[in-house]
C-alpha positions as a Markdown table, in Angstrom:
| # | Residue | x | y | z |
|---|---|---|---|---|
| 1 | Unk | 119.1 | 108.0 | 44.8 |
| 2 | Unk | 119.2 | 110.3 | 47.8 |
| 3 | Unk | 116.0 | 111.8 | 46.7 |
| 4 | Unk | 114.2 | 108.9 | 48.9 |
| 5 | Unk | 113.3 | 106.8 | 45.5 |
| 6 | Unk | 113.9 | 103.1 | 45.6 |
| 7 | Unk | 116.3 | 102.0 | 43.2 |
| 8 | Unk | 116.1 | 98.3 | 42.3 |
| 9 | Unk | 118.8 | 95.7 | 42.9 |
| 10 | Unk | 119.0 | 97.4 | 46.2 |
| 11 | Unk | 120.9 | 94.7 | 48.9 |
| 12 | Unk | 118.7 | 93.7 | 51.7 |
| 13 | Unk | 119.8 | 95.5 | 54.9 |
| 14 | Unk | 121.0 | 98.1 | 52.8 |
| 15 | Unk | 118.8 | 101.8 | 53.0 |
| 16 | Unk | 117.2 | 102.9 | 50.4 |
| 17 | Unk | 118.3 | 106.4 | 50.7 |
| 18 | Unk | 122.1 | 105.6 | 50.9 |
| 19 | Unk | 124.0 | 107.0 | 48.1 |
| 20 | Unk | 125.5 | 104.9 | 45.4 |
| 21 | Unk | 129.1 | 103.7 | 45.9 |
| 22 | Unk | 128.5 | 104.6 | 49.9 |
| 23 | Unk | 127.8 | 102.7 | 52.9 |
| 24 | Unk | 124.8 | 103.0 | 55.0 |
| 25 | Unk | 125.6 | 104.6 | 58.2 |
| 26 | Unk | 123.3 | 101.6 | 60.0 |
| 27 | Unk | 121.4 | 98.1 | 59.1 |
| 28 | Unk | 118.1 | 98.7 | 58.8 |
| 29 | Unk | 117.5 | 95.4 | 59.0 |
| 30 | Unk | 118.7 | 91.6 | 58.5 |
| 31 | Unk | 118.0 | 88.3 | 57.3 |
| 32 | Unk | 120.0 | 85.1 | 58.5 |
| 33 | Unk | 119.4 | 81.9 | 56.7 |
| 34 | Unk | 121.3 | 79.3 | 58.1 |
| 35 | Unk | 121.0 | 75.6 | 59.5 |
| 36 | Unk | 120.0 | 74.2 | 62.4 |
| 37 | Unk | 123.0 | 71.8 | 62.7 |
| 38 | Unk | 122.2 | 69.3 | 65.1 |
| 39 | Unk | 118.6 | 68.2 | 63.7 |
| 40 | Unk | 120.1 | 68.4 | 60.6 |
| 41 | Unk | 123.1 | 65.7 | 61.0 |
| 42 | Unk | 120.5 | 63.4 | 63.0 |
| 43 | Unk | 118.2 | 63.8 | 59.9 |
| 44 | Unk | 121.2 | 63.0 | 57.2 |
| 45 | Unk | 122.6 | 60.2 | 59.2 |
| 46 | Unk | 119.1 | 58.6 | 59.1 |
| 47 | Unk | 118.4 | 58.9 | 55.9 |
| 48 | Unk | 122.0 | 57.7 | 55.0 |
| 49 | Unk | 120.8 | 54.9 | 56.8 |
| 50 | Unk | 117.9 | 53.8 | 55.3 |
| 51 | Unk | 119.2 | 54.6 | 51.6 |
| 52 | Unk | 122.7 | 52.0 | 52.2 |
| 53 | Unk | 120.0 | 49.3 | 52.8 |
| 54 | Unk | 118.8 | 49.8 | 49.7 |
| 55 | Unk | 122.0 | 49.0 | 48.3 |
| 56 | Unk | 123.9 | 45.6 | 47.1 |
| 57 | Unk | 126.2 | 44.7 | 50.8 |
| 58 | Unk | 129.4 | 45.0 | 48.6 |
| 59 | Unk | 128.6 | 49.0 | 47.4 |
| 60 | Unk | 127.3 | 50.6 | 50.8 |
| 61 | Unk | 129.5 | 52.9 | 52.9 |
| 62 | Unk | 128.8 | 54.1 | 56.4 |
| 63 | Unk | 130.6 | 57.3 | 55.5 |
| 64 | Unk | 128.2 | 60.3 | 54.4 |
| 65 | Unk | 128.7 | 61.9 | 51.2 |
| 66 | Unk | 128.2 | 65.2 | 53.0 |
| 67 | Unk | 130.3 | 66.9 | 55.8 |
| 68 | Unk | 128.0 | 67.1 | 58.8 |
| 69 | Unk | 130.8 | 67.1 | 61.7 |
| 70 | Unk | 132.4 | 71.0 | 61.2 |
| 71 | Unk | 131.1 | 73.6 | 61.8 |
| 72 | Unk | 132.6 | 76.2 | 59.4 |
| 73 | Unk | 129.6 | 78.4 | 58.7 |
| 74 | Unk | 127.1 | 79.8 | 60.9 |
| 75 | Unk | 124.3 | 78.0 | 62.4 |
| 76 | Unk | 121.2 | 78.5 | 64.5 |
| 77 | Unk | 122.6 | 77.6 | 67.7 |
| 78 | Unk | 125.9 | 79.8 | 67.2 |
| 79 | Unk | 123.3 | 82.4 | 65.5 |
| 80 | Unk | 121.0 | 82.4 | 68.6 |
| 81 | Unk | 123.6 | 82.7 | 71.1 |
| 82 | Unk | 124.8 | 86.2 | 69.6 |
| 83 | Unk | 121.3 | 87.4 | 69.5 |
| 84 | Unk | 120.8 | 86.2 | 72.9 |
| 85 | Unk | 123.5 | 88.4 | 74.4 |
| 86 | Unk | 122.8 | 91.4 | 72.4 |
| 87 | Unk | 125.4 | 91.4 | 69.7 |
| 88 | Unk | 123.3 | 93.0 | 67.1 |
| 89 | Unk | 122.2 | 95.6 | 69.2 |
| 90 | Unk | 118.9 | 97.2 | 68.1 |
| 91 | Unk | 119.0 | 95.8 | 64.0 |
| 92 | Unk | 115.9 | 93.8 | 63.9 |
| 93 | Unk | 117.0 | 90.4 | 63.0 |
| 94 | Unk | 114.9 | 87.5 | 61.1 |
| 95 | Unk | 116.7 | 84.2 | 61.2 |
| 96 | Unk | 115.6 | 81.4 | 59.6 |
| 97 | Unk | 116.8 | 78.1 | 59.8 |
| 98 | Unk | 116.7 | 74.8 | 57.7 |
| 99 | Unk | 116.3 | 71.7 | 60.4 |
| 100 | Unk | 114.4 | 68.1 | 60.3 |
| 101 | Unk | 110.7 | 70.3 | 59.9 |
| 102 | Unk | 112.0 | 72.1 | 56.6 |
| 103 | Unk | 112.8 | 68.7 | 54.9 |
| 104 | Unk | 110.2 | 67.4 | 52.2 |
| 105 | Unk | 110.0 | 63.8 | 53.3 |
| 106 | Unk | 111.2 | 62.3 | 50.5 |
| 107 | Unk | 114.1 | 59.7 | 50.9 |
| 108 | Unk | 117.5 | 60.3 | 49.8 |
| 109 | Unk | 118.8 | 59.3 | 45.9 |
| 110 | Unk | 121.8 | 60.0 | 44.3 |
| 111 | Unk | 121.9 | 62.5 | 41.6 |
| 112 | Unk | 121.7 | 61.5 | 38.1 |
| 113 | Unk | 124.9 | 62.6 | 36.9 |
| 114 | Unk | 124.6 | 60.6 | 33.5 |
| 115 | Unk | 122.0 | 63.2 | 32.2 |
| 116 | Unk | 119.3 | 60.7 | 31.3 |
């Protein structure tokens, strides 16, 4: 509402005072939550690891079950090298990033797909 009232639903980074259907004429502010890519391949190829030696010889696979070699989103390093040379000019910026600290500790396991 352009009355300065919050309306709910409103997108983060988006002003509370923009009109409906319009854009704000600036950020007031972002959020980043991305990965930390290179902790986080060291971290899946270990656990990887340790989970195929649970596993008969004749069903283990070296090959992760997850893509952790491209690099088609953003992540912390790419993320911190734009903020580093100024490319979000003055929008205050929180980034947060998922790496080795964020996991929970607990070893990998397969999904139960079977539902029981």
């Amino acid at each position: 509402m352009s009355n300065g009232t919050p309306r709910t639903g409103t997108s983060i980074g988006i002003s509370e005072r923009t009109a409906p259907g319009t854009l704000p004429e600036a950020l007031t502010a972002a959020v980043l939550i991305t990965q930390d890519k290179v902790s986080l391949k060291s971290l899946a190829e270990r656990l990887w690891a340790e989970y195929q030696e649970t596993l008969p010889a004749a069903q283990r696979s070296g090959k992760l079950p997850i893509d952790v070699y491209t690099s088609t989103t953003t992540n912390f390093d790419k993320a911190l090298m734009r903020i580093r040379r100024g490319a979000l000019g003055a929008c205050p910026l929180l980034l947060v990033a998922g790496c080795e600290q964020t996991w929970n500790g607990k070893p990998y396991r397969p999904l139960d797909t079977t539902g029981s």
